[in-house]
N, CA, C and O of each residue as an XYZ file, in Angstrom:
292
protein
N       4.539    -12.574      4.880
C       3.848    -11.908      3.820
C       4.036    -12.632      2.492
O       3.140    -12.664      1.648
N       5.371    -13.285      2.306
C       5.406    -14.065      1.089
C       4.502    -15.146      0.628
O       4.422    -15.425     -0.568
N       3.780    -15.798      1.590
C       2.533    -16.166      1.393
C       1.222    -15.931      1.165
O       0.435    -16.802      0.792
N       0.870    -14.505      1.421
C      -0.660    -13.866      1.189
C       0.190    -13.439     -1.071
O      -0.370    -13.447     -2.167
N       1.454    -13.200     -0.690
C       2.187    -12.817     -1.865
C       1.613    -13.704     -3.124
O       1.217    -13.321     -4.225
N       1.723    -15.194     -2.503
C       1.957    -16.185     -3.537
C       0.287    -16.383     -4.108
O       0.275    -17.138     -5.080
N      -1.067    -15.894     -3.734
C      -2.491    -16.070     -3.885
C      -3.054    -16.109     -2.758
O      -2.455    -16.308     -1.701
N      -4.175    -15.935     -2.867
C      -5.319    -16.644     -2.223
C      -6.231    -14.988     -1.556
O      -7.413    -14.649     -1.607
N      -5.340    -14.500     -1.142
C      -6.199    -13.188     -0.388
C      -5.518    -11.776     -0.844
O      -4.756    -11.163     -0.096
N      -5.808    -11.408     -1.914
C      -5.221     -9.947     -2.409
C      -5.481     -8.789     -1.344
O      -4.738     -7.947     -0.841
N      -7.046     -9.134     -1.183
C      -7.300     -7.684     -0.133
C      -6.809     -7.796      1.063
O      -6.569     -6.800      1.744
N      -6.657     -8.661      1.356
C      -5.935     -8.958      3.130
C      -4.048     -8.261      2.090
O      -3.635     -7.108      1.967
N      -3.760     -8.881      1.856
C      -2.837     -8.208      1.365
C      -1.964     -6.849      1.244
O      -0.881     -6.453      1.675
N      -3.041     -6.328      0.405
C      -3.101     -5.427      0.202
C      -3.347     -4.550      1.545
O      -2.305     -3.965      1.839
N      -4.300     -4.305      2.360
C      -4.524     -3.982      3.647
C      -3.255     -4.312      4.928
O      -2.814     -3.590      5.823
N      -2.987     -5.529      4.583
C      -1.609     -5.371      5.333
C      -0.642     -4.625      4.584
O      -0.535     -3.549      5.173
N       0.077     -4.643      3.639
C       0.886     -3.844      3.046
C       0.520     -2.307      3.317
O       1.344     -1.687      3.989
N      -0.480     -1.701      2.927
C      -1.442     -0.725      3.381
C      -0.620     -0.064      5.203
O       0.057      0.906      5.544
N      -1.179     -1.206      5.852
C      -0.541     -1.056      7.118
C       0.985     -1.133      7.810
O       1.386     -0.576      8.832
N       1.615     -1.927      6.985
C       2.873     -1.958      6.688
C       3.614     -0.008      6.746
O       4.349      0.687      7.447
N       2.883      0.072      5.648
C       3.354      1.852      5.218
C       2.938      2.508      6.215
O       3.774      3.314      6.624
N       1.961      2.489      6.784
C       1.312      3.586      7.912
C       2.187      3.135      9.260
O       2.041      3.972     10.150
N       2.958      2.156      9.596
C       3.579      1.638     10.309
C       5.082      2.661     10.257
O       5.494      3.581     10.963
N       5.739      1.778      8.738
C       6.563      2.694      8.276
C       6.843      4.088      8.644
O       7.788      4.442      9.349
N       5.781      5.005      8.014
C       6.143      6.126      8.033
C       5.880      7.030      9.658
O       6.448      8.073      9.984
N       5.027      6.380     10.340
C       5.312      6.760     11.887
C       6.382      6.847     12.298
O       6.719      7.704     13.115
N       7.497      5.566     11.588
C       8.799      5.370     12.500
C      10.250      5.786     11.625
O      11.442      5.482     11.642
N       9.063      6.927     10.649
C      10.198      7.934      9.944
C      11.236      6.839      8.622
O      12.415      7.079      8.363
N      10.635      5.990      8.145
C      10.745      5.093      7.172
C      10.175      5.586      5.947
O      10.060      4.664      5.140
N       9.797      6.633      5.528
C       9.979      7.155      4.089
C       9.874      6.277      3.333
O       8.783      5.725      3.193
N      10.783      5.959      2.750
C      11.411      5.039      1.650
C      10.568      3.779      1.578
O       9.886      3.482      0.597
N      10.706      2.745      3.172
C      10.227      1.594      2.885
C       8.421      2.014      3.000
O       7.642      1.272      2.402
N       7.941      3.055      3.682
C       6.574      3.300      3.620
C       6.158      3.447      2.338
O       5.095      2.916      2.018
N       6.931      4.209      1.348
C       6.472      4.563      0.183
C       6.119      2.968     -0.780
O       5.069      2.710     -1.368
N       7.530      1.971     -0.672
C       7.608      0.833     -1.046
C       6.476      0.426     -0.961
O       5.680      0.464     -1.900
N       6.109     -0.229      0.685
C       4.781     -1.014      0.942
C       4.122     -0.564      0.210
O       3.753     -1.288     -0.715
N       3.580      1.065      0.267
C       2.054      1.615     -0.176
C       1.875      1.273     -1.689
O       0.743      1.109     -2.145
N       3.162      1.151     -2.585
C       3.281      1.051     -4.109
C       2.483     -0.528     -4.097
O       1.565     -0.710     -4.896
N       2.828     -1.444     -3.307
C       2.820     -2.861     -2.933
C       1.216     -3.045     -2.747
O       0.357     -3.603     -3.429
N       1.195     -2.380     -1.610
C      -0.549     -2.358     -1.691
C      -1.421     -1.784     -3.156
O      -2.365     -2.528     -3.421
N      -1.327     -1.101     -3.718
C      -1.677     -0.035     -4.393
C      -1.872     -1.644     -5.639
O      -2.894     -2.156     -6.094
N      -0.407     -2.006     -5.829
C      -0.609     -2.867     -6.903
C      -1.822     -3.915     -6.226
O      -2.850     -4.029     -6.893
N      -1.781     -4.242     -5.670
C      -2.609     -5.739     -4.929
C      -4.250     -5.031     -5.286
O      -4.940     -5.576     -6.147
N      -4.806     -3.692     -4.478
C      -5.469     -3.279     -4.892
C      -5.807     -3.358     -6.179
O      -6.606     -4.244     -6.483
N      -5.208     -2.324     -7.399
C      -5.576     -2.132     -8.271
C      -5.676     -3.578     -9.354
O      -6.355     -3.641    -10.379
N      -4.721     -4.755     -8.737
C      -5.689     -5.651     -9.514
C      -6.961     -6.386     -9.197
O      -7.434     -7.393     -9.724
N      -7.552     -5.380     -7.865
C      -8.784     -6.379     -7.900
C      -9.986     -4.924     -8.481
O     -11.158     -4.967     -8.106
N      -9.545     -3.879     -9.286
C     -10.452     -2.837     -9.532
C     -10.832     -1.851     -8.109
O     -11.670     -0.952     -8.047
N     -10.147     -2.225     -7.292
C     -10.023     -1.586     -5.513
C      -9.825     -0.184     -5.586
O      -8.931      0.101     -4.789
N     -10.237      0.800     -6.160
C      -9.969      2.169     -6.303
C      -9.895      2.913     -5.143
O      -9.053      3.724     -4.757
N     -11.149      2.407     -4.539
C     -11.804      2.785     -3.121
C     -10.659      2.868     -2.328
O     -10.181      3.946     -1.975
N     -10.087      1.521     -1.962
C      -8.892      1.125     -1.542
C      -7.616      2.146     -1.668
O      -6.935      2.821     -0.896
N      -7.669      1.898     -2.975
C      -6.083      3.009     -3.332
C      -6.042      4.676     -2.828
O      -5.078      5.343     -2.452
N      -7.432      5.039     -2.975
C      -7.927      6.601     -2.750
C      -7.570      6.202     -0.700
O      -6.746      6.953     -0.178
N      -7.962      5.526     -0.141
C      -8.175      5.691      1.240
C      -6.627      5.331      1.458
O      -6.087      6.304      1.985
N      -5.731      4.303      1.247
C      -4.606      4.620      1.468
C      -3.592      5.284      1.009
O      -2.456      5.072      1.434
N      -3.877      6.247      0.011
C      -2.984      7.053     -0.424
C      -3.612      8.955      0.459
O      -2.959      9.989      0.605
N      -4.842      8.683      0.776
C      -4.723      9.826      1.795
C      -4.279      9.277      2.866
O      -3.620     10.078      3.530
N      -4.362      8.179      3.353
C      -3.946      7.782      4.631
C      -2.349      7.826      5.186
O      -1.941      8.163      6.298
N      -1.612      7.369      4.023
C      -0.280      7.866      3.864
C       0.095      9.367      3.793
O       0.930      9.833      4.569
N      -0.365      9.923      3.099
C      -0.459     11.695      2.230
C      -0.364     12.885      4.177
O       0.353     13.833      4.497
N      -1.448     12.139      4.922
C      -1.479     13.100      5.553
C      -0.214     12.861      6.593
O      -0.001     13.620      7.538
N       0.880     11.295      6.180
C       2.085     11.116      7.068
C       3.492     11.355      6.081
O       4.607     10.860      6.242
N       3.039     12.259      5.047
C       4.310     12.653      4.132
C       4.856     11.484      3.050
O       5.840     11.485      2.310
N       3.898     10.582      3.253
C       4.589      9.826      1.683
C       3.535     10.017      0.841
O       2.367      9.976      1.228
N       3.920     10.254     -0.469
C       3.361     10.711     -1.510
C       3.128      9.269     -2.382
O       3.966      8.368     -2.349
N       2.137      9.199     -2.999
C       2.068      7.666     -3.713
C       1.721      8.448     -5.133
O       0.702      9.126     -5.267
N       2.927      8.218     -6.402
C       3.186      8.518     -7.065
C       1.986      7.391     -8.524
O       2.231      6.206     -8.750
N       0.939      8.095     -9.171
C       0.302      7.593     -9.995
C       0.883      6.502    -11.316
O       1.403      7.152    -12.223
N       0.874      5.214    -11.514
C       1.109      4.708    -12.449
C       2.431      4.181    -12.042
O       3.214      3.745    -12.886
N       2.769      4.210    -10.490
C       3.991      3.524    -10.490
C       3.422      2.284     -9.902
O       4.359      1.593     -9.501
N       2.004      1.582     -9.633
C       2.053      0.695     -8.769
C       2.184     -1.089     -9.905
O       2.399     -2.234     -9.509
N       1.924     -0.527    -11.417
C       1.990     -1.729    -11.975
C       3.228     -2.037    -12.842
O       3.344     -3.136    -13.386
């Protein structure tokens, strides 16, 4: 991941991180699910990805991590 990290593909990124969390929180990872989703959220929101942020923050929401507004930058 430290490579999609360093440029070139935000939304792949972001979408993995995304998946990362939904991974996470299946296997009762809280904490690091919440992490990823903040991770994605940022990758998103710098490409104006709202769409994005709204679909994985219900996507998380309905597996108990909460994605907390204004923490992703």
């Amino acid at each position: 991941m430290a490579r999609g990290e360093r440029g070139g593909w935000p939304l792949v990124l972001g979408h993995t991180l995304e998946d990362l969390a939904v991974a996470g929180a299946w296997h009762g990872d809280l904490a690091g699910a919440r992490s990823a989703l903040t991770r994605a959220a940022a990758a998103y929101e710098d490409l104006g990805a709202r769409w994005d942020i709204a679909r994985a923050d219900s996507r998380l929401r309905s597996l108990g991590v909460r994605f907390l507004v204004g923490t992703s930058a």
